[in-house]
LODRENKOL-430511 format. One record per atom (N, C-alpha, C): x, y, z. Coordinates in steps of 0.02 Angstrom, whole numbers, padded with zeros to 5 digits, always signed. Example, Ala and Ser with C-alpha at 12.3 -4.5 7.8 and 13.67 -1.06 7.14 Angstrom:
2
+00660-00284+00390
+00615-00225+00390
+00660-00165+00390
+00642-00112+00354
+00684-00053+00357
+00645+00002+00394
***
This chain:
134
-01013-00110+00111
-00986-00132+00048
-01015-00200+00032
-01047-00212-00032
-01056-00271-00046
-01031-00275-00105
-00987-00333-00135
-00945-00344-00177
-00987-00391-00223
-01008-00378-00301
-01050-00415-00333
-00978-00475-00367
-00952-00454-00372
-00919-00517-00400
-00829-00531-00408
-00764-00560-00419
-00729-00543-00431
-00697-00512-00501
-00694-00436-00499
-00683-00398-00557
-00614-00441-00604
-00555-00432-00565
-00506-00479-00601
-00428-00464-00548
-00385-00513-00548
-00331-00540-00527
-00278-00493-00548
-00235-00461-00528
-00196-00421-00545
-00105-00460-00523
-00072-00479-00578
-00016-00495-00580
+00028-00458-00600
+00084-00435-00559
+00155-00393-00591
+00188-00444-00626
+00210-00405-00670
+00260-00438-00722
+00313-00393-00744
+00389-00421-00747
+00432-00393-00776
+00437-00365-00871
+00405-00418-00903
+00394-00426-00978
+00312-00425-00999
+00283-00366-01032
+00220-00401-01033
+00207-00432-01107
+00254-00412-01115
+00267-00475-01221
+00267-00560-01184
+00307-00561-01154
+00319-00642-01133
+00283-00653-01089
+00249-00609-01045
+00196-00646-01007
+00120-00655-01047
+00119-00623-01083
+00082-00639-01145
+00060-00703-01173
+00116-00705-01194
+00148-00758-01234
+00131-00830-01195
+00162-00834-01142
+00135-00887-01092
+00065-00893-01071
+00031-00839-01053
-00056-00858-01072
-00100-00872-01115
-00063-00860-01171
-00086-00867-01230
-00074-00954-01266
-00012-00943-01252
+00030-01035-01264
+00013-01080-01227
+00034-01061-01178
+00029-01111-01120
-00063-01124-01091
-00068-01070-01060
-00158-01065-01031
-00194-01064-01089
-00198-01052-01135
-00239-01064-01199
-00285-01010-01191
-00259-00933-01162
-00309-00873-01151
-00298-00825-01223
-00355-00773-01215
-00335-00733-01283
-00332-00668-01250
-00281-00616-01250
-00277-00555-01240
-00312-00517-01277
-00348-00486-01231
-00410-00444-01269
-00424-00349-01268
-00352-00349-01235
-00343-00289-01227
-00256-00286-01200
-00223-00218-01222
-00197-00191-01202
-00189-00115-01205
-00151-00087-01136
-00164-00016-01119
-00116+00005-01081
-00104+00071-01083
-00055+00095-01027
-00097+00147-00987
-00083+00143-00949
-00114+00198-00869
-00053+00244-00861
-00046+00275-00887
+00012+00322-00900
+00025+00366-00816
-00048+00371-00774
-00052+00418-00715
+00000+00349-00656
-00017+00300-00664
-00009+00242-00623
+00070+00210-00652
+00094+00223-00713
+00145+00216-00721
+00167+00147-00735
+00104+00118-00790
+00114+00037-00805
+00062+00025-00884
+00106-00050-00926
+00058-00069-00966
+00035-00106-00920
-00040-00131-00969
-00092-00198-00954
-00114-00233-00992
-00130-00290-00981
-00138-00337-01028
-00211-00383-00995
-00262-00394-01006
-00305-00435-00993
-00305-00498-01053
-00359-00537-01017
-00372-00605-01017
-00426-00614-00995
-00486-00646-01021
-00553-00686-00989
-00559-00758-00960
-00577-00765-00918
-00577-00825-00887
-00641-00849-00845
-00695-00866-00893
-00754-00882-00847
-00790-00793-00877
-00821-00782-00776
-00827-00700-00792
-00771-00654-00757
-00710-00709-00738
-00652-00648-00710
-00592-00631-00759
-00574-00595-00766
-00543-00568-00805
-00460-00582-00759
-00408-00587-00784
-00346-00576-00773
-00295-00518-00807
-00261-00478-00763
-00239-00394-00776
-00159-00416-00752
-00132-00425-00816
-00029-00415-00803
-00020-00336-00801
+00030-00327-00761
+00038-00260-00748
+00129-00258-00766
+00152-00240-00831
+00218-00211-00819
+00220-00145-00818
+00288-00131-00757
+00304-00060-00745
+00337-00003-00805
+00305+00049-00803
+00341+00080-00869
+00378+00130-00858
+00405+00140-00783
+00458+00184-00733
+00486+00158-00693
+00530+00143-00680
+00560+00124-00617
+00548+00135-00569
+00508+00198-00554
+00477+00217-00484
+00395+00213-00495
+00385+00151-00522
+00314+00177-00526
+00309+00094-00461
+00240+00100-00431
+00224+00036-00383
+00208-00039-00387
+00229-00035-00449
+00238-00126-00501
+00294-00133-00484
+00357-00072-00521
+00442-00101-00504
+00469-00106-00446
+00442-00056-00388
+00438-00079-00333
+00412-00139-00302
+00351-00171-00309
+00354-00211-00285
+00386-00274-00318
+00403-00285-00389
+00430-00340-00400
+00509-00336-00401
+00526-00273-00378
+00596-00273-00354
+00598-00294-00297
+00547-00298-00243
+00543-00325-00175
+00499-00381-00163
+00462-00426-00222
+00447-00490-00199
+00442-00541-00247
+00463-00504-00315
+00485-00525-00399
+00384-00549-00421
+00413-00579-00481
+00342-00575-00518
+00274-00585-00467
+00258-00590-00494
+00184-00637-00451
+00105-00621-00449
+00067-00616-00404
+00002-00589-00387
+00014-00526-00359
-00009-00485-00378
-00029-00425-00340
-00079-00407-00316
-00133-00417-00326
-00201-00380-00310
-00243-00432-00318
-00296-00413-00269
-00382-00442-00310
-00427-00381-00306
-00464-00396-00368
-00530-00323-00365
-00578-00363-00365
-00644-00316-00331
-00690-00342-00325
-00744-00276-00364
-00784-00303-00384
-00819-00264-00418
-00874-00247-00346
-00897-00151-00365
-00950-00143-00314
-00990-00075-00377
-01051-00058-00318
-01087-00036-00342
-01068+00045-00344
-01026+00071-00314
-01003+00123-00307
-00925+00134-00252
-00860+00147-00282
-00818+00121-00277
-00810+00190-00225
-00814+00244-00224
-00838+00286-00168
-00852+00299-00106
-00899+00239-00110
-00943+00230-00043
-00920+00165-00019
-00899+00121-00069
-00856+00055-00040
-00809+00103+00006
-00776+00129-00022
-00715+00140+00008
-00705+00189+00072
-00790+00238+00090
-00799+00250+00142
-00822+00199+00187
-00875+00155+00170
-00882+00082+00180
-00830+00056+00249
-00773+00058+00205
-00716+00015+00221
-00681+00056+00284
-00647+00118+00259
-00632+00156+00300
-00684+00175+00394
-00761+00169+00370
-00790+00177+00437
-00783+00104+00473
-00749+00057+00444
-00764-00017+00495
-00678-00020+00524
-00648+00038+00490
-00580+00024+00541
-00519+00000+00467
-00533-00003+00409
-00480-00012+00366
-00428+00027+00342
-00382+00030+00337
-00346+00080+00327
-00344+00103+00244
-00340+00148+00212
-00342+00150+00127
-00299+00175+00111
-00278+00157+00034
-00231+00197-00007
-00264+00265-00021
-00311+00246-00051
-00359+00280-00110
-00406+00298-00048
-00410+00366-00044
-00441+00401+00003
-00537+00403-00035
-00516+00423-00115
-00564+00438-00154
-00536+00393-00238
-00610+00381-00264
-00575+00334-00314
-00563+00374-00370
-00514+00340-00407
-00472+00357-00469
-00474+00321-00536
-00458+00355-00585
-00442+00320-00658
-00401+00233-00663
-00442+00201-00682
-00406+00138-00686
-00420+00120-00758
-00375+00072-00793
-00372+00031-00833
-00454+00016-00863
-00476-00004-00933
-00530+00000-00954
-00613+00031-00924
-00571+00084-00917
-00633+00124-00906
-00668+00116-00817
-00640+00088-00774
-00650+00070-00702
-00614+00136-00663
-00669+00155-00628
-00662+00188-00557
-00639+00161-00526
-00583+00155-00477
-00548+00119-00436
-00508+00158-00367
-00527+00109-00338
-00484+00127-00251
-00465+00053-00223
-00390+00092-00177
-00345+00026-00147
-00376+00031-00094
-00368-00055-00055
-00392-00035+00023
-00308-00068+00032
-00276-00040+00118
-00212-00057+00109
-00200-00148+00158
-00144-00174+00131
-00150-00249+00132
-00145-00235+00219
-00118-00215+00259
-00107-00223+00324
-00161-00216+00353
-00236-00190+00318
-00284-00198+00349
-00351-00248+00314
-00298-00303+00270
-00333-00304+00228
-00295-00415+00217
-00292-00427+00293
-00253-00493+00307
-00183-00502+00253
-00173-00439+00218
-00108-00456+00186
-00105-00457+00112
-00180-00450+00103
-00185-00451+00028
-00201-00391-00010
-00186-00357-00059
-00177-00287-00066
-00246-00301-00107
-00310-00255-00093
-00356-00274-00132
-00401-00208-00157
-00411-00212-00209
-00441-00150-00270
-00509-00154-00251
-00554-00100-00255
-00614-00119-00272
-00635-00076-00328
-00668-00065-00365
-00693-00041-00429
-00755-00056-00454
-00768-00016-00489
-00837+00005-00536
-00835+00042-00591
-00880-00001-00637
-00870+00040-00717
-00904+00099-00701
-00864+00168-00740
-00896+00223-00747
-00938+00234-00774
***
């Protein structure tokens, strides 16, 4: 796996109107998209920053893996992605050096990105995406 760059920062959020609102007010960012992932069970909201992008994630089920986790560690960071050249082979990549994965094989993500989880316990704790535009 070689990772060309950081794709973008993934934050859960309870509100994605008011977390909005605060990047926009406060950070002086412009939301340049929003979307729902209807399979994944969340809106999104990006932001540009440099060349990394920032991704709010509110839950749009109660059982989907946003409300879970910010029912168990409240707002915050969730993820980092890293952009690769084939999110596939990253993720066999990963799996032959001993990582453990969510995403066995990659999946539909948010603006048009192929995407797979690698899981945080093999991963020093940090739950981290890797992805590639389709």
């Amino acid at each position: 796996m070689k990772p060309t760059h950081i794709e973008h920062i993934g934050i859960a959020v309870s509100n994605l109107d008011e977390a909005i609102k605060y990047w926009e007010n406060v950070m002086g960012l412009k939301c340049y998209n929003i979307e729902e992932v209807k399979d994944q069970k969340v809106r999104t909201a990006f932001f540009k920053i440099g060349d990394v992008k920032i991704e709010l994630l509110e839950p749009t089920s109660e059982d989907s893996t946003i409300a879970k986790f910010i029912e168990n560690k409240g707002q915050g960071m969730h993820h980092i992605a890293f952009a690769v050249e084939d999110t596939n082979q990253a993720l066999e990549d990963a799996q032959e050096k001993g990582v453990r994965l969510i995403d066995k094989q990659a999946r539909k993500g948010a603006e048009n990105l192929e995407i797979g989880f690698l899981h945080p316990k093999s991963t020093l704790g940090v739950l981290t995406e890797i992805c590639c535009k389709k």
